[in-house]
Gaussian input, Z-matrix of N, CA and C with variables (Angstrom, degrees):
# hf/3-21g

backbone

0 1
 N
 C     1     B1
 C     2     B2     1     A1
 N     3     B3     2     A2     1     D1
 C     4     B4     3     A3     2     D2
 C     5     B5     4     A4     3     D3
 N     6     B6     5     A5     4     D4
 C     7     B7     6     A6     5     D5
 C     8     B8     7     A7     6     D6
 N     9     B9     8     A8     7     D7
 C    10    B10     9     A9     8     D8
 C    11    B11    10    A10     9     D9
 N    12    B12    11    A11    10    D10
 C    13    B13    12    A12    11    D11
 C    14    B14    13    A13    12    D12
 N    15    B15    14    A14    13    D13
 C    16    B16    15    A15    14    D14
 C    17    B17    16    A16    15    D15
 N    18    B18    17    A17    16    D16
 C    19    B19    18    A18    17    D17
 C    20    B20    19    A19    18    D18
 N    21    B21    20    A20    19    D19
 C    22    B22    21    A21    20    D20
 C    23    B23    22    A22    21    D21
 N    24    B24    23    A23    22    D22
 C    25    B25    24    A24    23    D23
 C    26    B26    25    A25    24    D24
 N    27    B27    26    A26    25    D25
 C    28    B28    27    A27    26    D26
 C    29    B29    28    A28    27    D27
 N    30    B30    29    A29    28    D28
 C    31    B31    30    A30    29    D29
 C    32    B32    31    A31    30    D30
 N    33    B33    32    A32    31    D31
 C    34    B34    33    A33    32    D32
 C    35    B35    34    A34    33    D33
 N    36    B36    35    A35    34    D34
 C    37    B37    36    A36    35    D35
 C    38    B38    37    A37    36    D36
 N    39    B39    38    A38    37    D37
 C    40    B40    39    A39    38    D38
 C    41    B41    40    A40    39    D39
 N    42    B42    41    A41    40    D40
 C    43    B43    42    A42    41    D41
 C    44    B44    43    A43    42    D42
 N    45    B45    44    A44    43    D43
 C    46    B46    45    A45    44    D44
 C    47    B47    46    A46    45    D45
 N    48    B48    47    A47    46    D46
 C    49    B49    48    A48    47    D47
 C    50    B50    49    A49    48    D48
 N    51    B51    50    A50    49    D49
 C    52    B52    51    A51    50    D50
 C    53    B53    52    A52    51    D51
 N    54    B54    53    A53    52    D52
 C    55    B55    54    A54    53    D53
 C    56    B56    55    A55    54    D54
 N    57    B57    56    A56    55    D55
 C    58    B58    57    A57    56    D56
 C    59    B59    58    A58    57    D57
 N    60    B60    59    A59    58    D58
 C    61    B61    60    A60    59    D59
 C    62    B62    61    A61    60    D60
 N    63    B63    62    A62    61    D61
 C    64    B64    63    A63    62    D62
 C    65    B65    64    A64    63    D63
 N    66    B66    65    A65    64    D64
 C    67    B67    66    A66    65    D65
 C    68    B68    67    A67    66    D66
 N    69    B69    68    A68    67    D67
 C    70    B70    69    A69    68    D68
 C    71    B71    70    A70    69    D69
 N    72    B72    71    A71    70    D70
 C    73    B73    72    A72    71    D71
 C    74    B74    73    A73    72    D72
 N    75    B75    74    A74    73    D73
 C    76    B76    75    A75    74    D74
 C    77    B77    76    A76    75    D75
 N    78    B78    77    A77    76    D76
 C    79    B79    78    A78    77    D77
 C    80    B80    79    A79    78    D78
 N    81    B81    80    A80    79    D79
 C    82    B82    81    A81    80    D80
 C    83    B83    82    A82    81    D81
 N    84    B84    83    A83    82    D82
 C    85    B85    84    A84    83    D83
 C    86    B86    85    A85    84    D84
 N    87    B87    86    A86    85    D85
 C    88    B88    87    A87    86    D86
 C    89    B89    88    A88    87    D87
 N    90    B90    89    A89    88    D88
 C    91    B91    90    A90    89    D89
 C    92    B92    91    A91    90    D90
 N    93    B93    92    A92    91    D91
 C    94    B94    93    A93    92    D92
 C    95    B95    94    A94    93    D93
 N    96    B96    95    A95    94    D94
 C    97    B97    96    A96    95    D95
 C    98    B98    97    A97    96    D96
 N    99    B99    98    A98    97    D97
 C   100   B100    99    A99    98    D98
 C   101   B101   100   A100    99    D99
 N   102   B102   101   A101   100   D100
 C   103   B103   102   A102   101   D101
 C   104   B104   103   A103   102   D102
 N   105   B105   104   A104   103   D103
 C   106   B106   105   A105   104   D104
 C   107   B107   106   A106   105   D105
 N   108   B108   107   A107   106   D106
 C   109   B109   108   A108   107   D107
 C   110   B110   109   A109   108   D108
 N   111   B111   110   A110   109   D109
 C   112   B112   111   A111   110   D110
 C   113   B113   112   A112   111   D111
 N   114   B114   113   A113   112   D112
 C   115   B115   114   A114   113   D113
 C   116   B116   115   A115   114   D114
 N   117   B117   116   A116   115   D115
 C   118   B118   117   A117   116   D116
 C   119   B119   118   A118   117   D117
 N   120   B120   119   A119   118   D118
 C   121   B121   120   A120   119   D119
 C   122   B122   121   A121   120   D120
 N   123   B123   122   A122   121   D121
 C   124   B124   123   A123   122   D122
 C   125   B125   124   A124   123   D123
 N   126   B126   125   A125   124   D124
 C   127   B127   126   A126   125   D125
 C   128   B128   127   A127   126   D126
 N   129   B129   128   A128   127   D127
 C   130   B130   129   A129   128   D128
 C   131   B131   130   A130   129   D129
 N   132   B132   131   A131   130   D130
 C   133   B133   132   A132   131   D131
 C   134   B134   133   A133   132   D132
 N   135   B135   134   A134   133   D133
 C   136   B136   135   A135   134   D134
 C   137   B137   136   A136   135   D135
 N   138   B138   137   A137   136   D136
 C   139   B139   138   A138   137   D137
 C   140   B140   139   A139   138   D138
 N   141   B141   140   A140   139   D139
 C   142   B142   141   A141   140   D140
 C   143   B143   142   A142   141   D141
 N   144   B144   143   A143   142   D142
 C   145   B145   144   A144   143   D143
 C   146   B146   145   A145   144   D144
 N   147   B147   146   A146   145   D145
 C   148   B148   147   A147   146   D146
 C   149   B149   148   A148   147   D147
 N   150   B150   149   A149   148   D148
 C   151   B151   150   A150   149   D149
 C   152   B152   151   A151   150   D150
 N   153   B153   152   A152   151   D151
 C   154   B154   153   A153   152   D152
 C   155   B155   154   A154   153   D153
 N   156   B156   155   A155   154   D154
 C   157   B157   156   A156   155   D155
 C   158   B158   157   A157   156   D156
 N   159   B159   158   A158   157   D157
 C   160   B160   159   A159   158   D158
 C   161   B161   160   A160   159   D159
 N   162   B162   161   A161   160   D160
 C   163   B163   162   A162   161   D161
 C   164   B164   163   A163   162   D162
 N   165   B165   164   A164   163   D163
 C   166   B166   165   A165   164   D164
 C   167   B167   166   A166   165   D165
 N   168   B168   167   A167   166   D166
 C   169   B169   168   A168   167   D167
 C   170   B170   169   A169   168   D168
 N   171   B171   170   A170   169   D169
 C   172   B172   171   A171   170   D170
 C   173   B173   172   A172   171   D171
 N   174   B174   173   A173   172   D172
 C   175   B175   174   A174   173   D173
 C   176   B176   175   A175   174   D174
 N   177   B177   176   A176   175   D175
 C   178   B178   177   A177   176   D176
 C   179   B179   178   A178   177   D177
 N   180   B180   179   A179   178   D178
 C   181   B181   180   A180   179   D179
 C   182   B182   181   A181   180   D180
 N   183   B183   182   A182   181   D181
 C   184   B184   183   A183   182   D182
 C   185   B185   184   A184   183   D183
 N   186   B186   185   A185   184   D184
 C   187   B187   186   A186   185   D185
 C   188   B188   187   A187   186   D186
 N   189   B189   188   A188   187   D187
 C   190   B190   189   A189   188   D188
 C   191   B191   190   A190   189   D189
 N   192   B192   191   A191   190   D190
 C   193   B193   192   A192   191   D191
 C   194   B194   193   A193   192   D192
 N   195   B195   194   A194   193   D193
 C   196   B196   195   A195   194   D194
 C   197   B197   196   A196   195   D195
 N   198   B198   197   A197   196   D196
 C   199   B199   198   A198   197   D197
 C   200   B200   199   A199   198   D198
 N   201   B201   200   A200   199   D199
 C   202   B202   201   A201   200   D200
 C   203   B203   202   A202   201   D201
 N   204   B204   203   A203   202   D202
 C   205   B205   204   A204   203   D203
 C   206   B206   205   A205   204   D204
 N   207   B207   206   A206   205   D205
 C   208   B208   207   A207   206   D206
 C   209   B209   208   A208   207   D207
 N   210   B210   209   A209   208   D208
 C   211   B211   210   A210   209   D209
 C   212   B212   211   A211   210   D210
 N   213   B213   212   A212   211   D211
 C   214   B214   213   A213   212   D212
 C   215   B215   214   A214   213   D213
 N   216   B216   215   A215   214   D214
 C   217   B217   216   A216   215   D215
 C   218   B218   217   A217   216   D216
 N   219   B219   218   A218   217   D217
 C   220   B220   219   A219   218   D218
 C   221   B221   220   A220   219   D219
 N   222   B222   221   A221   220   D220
 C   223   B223   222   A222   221   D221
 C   224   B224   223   A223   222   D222
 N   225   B225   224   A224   223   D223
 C   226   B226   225   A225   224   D224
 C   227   B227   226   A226   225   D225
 N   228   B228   227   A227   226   D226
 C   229   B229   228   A228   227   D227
 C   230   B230   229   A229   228   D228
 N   231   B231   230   A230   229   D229
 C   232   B232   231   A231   230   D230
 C   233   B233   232   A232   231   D231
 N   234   B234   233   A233   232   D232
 C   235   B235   234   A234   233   D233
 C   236   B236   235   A235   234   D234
 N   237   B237   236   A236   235   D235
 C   238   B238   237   A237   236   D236
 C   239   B239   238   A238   237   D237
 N   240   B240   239   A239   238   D238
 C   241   B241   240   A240   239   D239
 C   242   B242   241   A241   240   D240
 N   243   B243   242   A242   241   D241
 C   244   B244   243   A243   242   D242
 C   245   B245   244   A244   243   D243
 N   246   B246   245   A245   244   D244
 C   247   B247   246   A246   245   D245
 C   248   B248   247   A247   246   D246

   B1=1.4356
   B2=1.5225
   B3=1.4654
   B4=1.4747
   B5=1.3635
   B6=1.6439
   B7=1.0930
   B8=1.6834
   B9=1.3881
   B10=1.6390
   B11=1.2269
   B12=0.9040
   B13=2.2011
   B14=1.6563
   B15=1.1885
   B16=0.9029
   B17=1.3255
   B18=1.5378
   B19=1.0768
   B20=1.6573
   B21=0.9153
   B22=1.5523
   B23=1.5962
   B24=1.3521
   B25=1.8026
   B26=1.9645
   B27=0.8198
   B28=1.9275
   B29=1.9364
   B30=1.0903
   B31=1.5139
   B32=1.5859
   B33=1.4285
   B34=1.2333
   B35=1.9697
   B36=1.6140
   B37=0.8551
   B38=1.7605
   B39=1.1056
   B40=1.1515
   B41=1.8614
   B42=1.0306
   B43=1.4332
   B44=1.2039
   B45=1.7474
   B46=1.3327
   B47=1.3223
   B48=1.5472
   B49=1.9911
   B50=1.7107
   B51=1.3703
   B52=1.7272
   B53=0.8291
   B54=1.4496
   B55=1.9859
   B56=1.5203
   B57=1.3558
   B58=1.7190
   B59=1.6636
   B60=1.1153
   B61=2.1459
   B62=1.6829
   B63=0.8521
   B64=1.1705
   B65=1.5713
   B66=1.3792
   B67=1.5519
   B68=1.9069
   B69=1.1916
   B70=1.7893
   B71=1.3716
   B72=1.9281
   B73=1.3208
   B74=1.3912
   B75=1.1078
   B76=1.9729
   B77=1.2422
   B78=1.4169
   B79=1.1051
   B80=1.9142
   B81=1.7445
   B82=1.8147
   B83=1.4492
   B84=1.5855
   B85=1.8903
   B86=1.3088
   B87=1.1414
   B88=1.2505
   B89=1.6983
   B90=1.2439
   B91=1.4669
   B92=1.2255
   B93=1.4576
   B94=1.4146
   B95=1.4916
   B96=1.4429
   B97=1.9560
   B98=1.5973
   B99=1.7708
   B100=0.7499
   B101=1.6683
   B102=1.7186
   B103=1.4479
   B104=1.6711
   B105=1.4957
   B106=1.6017
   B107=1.6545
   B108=1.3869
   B109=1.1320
   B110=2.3498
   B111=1.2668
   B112=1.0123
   B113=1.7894
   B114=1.2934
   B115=1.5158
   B116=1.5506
   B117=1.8861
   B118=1.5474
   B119=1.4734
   B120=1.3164
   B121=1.4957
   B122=2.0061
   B123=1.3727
   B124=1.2544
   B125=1.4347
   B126=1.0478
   B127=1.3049
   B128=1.7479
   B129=1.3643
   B130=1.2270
   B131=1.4548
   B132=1.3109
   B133=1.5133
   B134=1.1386
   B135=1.6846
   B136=1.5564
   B137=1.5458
   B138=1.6572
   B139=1.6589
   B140=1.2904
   B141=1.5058
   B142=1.7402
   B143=1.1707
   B144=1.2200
   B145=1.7872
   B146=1.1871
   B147=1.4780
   B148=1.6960
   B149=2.4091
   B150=1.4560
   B151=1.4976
   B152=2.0804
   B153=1.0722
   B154=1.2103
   B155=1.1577
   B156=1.7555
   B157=0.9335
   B158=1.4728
   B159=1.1016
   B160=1.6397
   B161=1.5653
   B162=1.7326
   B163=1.5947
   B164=1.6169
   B165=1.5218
   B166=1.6719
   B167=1.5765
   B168=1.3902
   B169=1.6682
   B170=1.4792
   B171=1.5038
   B172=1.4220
   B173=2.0592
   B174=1.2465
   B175=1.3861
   B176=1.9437
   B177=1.1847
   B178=1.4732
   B179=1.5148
   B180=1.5785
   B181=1.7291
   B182=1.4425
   B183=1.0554
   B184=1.7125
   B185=1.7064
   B186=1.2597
   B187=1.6622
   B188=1.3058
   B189=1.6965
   B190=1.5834
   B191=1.9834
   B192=1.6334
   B193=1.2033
   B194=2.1579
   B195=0.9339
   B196=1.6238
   B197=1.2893
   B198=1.6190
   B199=1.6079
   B200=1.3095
   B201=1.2213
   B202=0.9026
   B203=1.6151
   B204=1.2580
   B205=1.7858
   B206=1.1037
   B207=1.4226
   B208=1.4277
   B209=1.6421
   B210=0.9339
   B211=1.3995
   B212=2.0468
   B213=1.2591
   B214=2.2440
   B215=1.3246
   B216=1.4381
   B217=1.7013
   B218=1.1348
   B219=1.4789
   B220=1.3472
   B221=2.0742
   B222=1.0601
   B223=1.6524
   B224=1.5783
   B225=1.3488
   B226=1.8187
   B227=1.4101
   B228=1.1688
   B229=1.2134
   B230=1.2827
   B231=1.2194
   B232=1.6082
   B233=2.0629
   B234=1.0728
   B235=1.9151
   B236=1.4402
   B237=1.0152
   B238=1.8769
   B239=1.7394
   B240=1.4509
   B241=1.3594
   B242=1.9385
   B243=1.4539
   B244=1.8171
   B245=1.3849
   B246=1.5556
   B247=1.9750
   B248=1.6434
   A1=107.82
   A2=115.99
   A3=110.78
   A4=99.30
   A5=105.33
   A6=115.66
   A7=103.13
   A8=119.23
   A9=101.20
   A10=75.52
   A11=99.02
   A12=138.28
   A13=117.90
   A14=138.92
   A15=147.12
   A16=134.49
   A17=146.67
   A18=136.18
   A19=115.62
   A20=135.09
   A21=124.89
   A22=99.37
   A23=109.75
   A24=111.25
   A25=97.04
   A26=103.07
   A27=83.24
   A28=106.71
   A29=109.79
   A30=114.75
   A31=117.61
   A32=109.62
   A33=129.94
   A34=146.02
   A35=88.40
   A36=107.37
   A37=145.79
   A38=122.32
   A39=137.84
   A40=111.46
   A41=126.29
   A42=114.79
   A43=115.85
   A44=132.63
   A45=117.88
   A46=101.55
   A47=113.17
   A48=112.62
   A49=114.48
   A50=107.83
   A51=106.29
   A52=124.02
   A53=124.88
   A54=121.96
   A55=105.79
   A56=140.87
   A57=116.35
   A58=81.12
   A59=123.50
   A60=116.77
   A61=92.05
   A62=145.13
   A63=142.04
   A64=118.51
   A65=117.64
   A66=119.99
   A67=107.10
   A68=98.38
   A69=97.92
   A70=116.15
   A71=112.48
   A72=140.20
   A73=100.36
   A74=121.88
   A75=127.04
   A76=94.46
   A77=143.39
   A78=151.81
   A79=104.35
   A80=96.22
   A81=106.50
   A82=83.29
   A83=126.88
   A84=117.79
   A85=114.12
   A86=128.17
   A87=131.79
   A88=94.85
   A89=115.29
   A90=115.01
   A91=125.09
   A92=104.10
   A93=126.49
   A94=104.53
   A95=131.55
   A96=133.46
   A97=80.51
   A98=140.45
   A99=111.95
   A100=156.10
   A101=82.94
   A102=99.16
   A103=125.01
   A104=99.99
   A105=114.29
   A106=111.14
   A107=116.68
   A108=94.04
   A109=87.67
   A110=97.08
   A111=107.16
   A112=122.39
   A113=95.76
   A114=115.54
   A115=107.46
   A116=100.35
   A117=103.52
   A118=132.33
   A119=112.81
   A120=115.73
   A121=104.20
   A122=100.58
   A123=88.91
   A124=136.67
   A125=122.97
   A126=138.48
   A127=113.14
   A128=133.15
   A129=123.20
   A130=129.79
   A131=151.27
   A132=120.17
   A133=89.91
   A134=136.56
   A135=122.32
   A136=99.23
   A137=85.19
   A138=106.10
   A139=126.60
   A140=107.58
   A141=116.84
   A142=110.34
   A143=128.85
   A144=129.01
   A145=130.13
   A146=140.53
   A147=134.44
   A148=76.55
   A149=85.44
   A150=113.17
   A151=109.14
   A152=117.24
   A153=119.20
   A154=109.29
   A155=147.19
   A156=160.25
   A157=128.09
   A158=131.73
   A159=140.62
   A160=100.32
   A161=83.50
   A162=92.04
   A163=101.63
   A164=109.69
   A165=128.39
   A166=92.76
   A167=110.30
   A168=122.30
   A169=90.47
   A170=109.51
   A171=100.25
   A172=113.08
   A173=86.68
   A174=95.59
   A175=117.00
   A176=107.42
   A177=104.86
   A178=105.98
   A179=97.16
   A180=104.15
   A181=104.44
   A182=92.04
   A183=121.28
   A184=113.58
   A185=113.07
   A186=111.38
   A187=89.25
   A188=105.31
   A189=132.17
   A190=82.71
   A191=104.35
   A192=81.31
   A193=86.00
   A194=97.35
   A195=101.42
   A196=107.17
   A197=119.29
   A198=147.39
   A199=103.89
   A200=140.35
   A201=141.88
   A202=118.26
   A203=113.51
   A204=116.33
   A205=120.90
   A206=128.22
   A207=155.26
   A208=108.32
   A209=129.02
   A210=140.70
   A211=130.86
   A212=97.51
   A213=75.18
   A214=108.34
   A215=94.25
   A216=110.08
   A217=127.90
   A218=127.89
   A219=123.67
   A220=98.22
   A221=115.59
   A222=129.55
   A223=92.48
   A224=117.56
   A225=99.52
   A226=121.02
   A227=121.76
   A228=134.40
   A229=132.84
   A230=139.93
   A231=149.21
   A232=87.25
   A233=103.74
   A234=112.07
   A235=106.93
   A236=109.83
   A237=128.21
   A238=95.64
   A239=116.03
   A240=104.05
   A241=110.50
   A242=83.90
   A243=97.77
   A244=114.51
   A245=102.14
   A246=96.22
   A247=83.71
   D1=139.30
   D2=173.19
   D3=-126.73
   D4=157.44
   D5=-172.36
   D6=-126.84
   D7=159.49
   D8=166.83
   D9=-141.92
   D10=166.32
   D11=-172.83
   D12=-135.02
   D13=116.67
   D14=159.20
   D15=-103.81
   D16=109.29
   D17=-131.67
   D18=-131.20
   D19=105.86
   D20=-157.27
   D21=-94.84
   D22=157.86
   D23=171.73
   D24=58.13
   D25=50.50
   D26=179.63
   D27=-107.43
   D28=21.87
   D29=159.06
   D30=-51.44
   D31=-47.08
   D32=152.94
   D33=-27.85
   D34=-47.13
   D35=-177.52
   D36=-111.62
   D37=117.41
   D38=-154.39
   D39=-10.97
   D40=143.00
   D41=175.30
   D42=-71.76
   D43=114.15
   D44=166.56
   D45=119.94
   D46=-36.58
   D47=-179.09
   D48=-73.60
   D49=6.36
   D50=151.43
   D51=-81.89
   D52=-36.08
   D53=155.82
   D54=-84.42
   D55=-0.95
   D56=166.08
   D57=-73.17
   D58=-56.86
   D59=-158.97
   D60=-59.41
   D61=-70.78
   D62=-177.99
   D63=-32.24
   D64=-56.87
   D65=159.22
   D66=-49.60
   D67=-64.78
   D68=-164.97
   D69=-35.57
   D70=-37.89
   D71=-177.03
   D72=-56.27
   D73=-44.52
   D74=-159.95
   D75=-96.98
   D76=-39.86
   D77=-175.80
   D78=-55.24
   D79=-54.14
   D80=-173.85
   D81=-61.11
   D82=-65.66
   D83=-157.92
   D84=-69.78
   D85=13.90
   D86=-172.40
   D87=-106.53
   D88=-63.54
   D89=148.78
   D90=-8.52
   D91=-89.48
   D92=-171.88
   D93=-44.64
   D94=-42.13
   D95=-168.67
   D96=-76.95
   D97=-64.42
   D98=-167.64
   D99=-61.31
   D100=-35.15
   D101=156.15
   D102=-144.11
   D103=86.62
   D104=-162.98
   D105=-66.77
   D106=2.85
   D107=-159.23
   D108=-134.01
   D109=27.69
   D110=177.97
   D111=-88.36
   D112=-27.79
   D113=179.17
   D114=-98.54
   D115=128.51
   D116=165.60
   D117=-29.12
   D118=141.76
   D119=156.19
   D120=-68.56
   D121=126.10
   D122=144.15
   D123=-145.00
   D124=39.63
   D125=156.57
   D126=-152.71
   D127=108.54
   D128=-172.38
   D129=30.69
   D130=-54.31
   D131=155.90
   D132=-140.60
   D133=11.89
   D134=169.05
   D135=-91.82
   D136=120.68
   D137=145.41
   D138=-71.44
   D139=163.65
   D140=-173.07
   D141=-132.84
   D142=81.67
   D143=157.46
   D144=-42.63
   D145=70.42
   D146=-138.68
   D147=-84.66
   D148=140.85
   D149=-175.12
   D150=-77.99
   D151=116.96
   D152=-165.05
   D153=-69.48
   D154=129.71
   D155=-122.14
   D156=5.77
   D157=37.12
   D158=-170.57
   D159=-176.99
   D160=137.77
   D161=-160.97
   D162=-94.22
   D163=97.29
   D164=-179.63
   D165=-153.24
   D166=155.27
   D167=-176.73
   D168=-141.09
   D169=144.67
   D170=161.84
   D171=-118.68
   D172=147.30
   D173=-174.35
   D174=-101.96
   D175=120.05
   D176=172.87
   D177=-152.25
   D178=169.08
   D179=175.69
   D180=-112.61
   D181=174.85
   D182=175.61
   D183=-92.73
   D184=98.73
   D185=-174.17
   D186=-99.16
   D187=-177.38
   D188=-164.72
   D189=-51.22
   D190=-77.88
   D191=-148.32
   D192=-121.27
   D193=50.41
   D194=-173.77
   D195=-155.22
   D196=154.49
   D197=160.49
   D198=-66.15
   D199=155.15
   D200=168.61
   D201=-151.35
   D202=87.82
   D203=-171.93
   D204=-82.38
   D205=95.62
   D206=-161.19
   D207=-88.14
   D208=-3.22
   D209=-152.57
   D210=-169.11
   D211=101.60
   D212=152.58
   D213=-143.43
   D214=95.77
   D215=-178.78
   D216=-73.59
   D217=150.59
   D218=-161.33
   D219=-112.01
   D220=88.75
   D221=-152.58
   D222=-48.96
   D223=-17.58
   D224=173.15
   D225=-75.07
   D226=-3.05
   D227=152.19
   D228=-37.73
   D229=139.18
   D230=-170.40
   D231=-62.87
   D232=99.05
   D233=156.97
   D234=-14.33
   D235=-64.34
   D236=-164.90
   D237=-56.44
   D238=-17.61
   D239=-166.92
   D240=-83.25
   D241=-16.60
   D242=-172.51
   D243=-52.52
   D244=151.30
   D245=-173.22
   D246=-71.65

């Protein structure tokens, strides 16, 4: 699986924590294919994978025979905004 990352304003930001978020990201979907049905429902059939050290969750469902990632939310966000 590849991922790319693009990062705006990153003067700011730590050297190198665009590939730790980038790993953590493959790490949660790597999860999620292995065991999709390990993480709560939380809203009608989307699950929420909360992202290990950085506050993002990812949201997907469970299709016939597929993952489906609907979401990578940034949890400081207004709740109400979540799929």
């Amino acid at each position: 699986m590849i991922l790319s990352l693009r990062l705006s304003g990153t003067k700011n930001i730590e050297k190198g924590l665009g590939f730790e978020f980038l790993e953590s990201v493959e790490s949660s979907i790597n999860s999620i294919l292995s065991f999709p049905e390990i993480y709560p429902k939380s809203y009608s059939n989307f699950r929420r994978c909360i992202i290990r050290r950085f506050p993002f969750s990812i949201f997907y469902t469970i299709e016939d025979k597929e993952i489906v990632i609907h979401s990578l939310f940034d949890n400081r966000q207004d709740p109400g905004k979540r799929p």
